[in-house]
C-alpha positions in Angstrom: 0.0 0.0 0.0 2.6 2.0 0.9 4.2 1.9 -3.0 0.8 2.6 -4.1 0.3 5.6 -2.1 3.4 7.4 -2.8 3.7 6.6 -6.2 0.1 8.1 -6.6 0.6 11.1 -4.6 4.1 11.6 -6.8 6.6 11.3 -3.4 8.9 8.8 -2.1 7.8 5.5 0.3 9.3 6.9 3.2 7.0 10.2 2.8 4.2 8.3 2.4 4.5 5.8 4.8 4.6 9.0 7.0 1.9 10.7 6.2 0.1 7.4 6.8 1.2 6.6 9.8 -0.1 10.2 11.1 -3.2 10.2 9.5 -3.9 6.4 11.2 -2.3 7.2 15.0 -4.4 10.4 14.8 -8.0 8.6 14.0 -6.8 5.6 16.3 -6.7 8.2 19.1 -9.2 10.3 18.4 -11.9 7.0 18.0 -10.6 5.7 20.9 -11.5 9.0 22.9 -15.1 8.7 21.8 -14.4 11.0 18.7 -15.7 11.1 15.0 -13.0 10.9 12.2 -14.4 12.1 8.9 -12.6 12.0 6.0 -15.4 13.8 3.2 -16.2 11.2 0.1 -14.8 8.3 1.7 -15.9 7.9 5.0 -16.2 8.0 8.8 -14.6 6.1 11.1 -16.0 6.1 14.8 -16.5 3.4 17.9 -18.9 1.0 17.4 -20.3 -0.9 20.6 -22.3 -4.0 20.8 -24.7 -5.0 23.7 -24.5 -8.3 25.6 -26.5 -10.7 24.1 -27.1 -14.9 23.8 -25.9 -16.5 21.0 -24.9 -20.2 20.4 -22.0 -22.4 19.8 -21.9 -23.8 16.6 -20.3 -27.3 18.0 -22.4 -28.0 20.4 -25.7 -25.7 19.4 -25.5 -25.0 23.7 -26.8 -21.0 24.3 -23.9 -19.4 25.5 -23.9 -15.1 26.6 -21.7 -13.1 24.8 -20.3 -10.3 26.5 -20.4 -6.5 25.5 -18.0 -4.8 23.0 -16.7 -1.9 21.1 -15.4 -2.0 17.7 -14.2 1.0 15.2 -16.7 0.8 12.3 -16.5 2.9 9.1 -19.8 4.6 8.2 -18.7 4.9 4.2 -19.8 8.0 2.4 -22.3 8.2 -0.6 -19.5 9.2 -3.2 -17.5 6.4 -2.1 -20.9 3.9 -1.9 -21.3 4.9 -5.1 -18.1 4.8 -6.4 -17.5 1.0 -5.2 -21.4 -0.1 -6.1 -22.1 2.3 -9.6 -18.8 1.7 -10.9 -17.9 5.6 -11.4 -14.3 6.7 -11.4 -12.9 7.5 -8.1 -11.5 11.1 -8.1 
């Protein structure tokens, strides 16, 4: 991905992989505070949380409770939907 990136954007790997790295440690930070990361005509990334519920074990068919959790989801945004489903070219 990294390759990709830079050689897109028209700058060396090590830029890149820079860049990156800051724009991921700032939305893994700012998710895990509680916050909304919004990047327009791609997405948003934000925490996700689950309520406890009963499920079953596949093996055995027994109920079994599954505990509560959090998870970062991305909410995608319409260009993107529509660029991944209607087969438009991406910017």
């Amino acid at each position: 991905m990294i390759s990709a990136v830079a050689d897109r954007a028209e700058t060396d790997k090590k830029t890149a992989e820079a860049v990156l790295g800051a724009f991921f440690d700032h939305a893994a930070e700012q998710v895990k505070s509680g916050e909304k990361v919004a990047w327009p005509g791609f997405g948003t990334f934000s925490m996700g949380e689950r309520g406890p519920r009963t499920g079953r074990n596949p093996q055995t068919g027994e109920s079994i409770q599954i505990k509560k959790s959090r998870s970062v989801k991305l909410s995608t945004a319409a260009p993107m939907k529509e660029w991944l489903l209607g087969g438009s070219k991406k910017r």
